[in-house]
C-alpha positions in Angstrom: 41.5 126.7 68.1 38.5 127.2 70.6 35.9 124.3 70.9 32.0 123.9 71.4 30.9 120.4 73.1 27.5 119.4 72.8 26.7 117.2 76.3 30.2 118.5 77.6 29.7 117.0 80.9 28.9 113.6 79.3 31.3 110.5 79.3 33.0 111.5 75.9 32.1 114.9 76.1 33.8 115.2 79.7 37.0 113.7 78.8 37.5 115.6 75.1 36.9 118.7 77.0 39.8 117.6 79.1 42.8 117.5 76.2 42.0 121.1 76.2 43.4 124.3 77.8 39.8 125.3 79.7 40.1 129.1 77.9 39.6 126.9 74.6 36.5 125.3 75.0 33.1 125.9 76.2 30.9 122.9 77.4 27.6 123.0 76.6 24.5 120.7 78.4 21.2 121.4 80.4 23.7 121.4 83.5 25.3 124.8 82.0 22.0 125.6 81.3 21.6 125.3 77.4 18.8 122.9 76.5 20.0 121.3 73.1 17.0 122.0 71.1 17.6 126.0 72.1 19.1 127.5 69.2 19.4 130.9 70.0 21.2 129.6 72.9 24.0 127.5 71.2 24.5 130.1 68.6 25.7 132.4 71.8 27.6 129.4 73.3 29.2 129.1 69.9 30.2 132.7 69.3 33.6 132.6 68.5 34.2 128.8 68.3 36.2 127.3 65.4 34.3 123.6 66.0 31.7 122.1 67.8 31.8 118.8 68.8 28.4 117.6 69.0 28.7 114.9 71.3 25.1 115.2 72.8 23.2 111.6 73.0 21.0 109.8 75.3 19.9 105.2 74.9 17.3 105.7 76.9 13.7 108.1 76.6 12.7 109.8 79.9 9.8 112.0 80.1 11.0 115.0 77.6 14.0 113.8 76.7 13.1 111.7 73.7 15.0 110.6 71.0 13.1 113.1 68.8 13.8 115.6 70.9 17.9 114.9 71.8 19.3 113.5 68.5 17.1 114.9 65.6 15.9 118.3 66.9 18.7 118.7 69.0 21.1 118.0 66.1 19.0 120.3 63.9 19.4 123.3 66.5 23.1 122.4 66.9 23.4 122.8 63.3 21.8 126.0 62.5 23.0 127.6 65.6 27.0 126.5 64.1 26.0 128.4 61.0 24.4 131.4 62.3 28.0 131.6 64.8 30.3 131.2 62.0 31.6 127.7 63.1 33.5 126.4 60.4 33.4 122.8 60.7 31.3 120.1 62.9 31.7 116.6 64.4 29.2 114.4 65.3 29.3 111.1 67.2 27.5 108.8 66.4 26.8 105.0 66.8 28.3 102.5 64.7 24.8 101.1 63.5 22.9 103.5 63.0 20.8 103.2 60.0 17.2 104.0 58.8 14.0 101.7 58.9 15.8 99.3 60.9 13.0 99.1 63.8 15.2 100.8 66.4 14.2 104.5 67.1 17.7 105.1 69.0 19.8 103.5 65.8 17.2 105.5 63.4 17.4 109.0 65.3 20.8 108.7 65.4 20.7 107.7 61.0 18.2 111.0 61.3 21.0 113.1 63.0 24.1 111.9 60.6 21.6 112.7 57.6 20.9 116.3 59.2 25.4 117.1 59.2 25.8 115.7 55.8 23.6 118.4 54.5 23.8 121.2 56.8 27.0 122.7 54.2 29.5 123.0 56.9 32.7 120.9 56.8 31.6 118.1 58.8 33.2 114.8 60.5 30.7 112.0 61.2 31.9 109.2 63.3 30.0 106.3 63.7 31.5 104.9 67.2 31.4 101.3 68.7 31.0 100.5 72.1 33.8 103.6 73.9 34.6 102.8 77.6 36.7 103.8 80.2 36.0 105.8 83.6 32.6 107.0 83.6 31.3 104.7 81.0 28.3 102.4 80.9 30.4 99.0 80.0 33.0 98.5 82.7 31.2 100.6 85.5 27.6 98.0 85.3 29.6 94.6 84.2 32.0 95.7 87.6 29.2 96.5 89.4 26.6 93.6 88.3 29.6 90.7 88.8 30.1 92.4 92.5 26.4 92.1 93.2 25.0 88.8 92.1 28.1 86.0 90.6 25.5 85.8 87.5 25.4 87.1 83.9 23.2 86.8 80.9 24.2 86.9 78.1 22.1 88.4 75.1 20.9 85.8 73.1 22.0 81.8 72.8 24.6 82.7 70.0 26.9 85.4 70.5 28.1 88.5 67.9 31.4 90.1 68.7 31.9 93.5 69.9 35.0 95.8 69.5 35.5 98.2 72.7 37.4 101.4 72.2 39.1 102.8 74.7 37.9 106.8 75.4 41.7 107.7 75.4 42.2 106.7 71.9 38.3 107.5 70.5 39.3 111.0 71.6 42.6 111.1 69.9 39.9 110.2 66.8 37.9 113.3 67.8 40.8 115.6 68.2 42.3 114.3 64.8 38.9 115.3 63.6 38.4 118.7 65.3 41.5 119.8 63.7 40.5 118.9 59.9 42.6 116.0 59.3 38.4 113.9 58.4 36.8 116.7 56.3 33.7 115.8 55.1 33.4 112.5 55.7 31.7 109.6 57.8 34.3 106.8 59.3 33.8 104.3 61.5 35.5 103.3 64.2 36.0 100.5 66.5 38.4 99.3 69.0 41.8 97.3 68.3 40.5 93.7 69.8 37.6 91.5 68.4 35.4 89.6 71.4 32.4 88.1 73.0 30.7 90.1 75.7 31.3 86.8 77.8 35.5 87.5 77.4 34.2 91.4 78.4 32.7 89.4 81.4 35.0 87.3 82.7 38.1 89.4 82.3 36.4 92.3 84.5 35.7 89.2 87.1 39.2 88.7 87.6 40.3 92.1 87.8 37.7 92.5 90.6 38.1 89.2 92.4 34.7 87.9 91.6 34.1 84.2 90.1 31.0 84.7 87.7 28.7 82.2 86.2 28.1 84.1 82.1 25.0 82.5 80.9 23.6 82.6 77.3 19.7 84.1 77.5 17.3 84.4 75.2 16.8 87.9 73.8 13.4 88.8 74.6 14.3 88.0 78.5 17.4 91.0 78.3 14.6 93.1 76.3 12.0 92.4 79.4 15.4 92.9 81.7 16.0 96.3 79.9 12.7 97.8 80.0 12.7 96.8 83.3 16.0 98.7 84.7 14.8 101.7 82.5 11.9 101.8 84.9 13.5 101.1 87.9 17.1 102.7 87.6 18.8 105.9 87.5 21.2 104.7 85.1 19.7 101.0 83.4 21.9 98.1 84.1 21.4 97.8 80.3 19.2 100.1 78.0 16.9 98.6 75.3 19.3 100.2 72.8 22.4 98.8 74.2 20.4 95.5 74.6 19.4 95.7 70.7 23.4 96.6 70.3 24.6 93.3 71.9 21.5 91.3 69.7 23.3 92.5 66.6 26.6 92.8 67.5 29.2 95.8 67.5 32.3 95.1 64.8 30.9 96.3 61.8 29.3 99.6 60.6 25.5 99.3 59.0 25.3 100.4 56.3 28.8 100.1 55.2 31.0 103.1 55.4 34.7 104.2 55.5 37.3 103.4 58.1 39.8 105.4 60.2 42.9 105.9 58.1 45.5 103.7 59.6 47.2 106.3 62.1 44.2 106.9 63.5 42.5 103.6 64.3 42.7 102.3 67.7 44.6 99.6 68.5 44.8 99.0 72.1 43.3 95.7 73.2 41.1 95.2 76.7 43.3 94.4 78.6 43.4 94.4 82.5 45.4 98.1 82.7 42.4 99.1 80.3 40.2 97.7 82.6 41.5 99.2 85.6 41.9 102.7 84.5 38.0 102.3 83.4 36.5 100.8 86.7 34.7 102.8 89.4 34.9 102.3 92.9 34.5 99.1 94.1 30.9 97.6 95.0 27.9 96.2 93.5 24.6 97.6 92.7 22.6 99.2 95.9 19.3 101.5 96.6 21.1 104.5 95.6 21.4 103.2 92.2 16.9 103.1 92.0 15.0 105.9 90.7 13.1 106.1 94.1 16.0 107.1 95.8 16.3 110.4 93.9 
């Protein structure tokens, strides 16, 4: 089976591409030089591929990479380049809440995108993802980094809503499942094996980097100010406005409603400190090099 991957040298899309022999799969992102809205460009990336996995996203707008642009054109060129290359089936991640009208425009271009698979007529795999982390990811990596650099953390709002991590080893064991048929037309959700508070996130990365951290409840419209902020300020936000909208409504349960995993394919490992570990980046705060400026 050969394999396309939509934003290939992205967290998830980097380590699918990995359970693969190389010959089998081509990686596809503006770094190989295929813009995602390009269809005659995917449909030559895609000659001769059995799947794509369209694993293509962005939580954050910069200049021409919009949300417009990334998950609803993008998923619209992916779509009709699959067809005219003869791909037989498609997977699409996608985010655990996403759902029209909702007042979100990352939870509502991703609903958009979903909409877009379920009626393009190929066989399709939609799978609406929790929180994934593990190296490379945007969870462990800042919560490391912030607890290294200041011994604070806010919280995102004065009451809590649970979150289910997955780790990337068993989200792409999902994918895989998924590339080989086993989810044909369908959209599942999935989240990770263990229930808990981003504070419990918190303090368990403290101890596995020696830091004593102070977790702090705050009210949401300060981590929306602190969001738009960093998104200004940082190569890579210390938290997007989407992930910040995430954490306000929590991340256990699919919105709307929709089917689960079958049971040997739901993830079941709990975040635990040889999770953790495998997932963090070097050690070290937050610097200069992590501003916008810099670059």
């Amino acid at each position: 089976m050969k394999i396309a991957i939509t934003g290939g040298t992205g967290f998830v899309g980097r380590h699918l591409a990995e359970r693969y022999d190389p010959s089998q799969v081509v990686v596809v992102s503006r770094r190989t030089g295929v813009d995602i809205d390009d269809v005659d460009g995917l449909a030559t990336a895609f000659a001769g591929c059995d799947v794509v996995a369209h694993c293509a996203g962005i939580n954050r707008q910069i200049g021409a990479q919009t949300y417009q642009k990334v998950h609803i054109d993008g998923t619209r060129a992916v779509v009709e380049a699959a067809r005219r290359a003869g791909v037989k089936r498609i997977l699409m991640l996608s985010f655990l809440r996403a759902r029209r009208d909702c007042g979100s425009p990352y939870h509502e271009s991703k609903w958009a995108a979903e909409e877009l698979v379920r009626r393009s007529g190929l066989d399709y795999t939609i799978l609406k993802a929790g929180m994934i982390y593990g190296h490379g990811d945007h969870l462990v990596d800042h919560v490391s980094r912030s607890v290294q650099t200041v011994p604070l953390f806010a919280t995102v709002g004065f009451h809590e809503k649970p979150i289910r991590p997955i780790p990337i080893t068993e989200m792409v064991d999902v994918l895989v499942a998924a590339a080989t048929g086993e989810l044909p037309y369908s959209t599942v959700a999935v989240v990770g094996g263990e229930e808990l508070m981003l504070s419990e996130v918190v303090h368990r990365i403290a101890g596995i980097v020696d830091r004593r951290v102070l977790v702090v409840p705050a009210p949401v419209w300060t981590i929306r100010v602190l969001a738009q902020i960093t998104e200004w300020t940082m190569k890579v936000p210390l938290i997007a406005k989407a992930q910040a909208r995430m954490l306000t409504e929590g991340v256990s349960e699919a919105a709307p409603p929709t089917d689960e995993l079958p049971e040997s394919l739901r993830p079941r490992l709990p975040f635990t400190a040889a999770q953790i570990e495998a997932a963090l980046p070097e050690r070290g705060g937050f610097g200069f090099s992590d501003l916008r400026i810099a670059h």
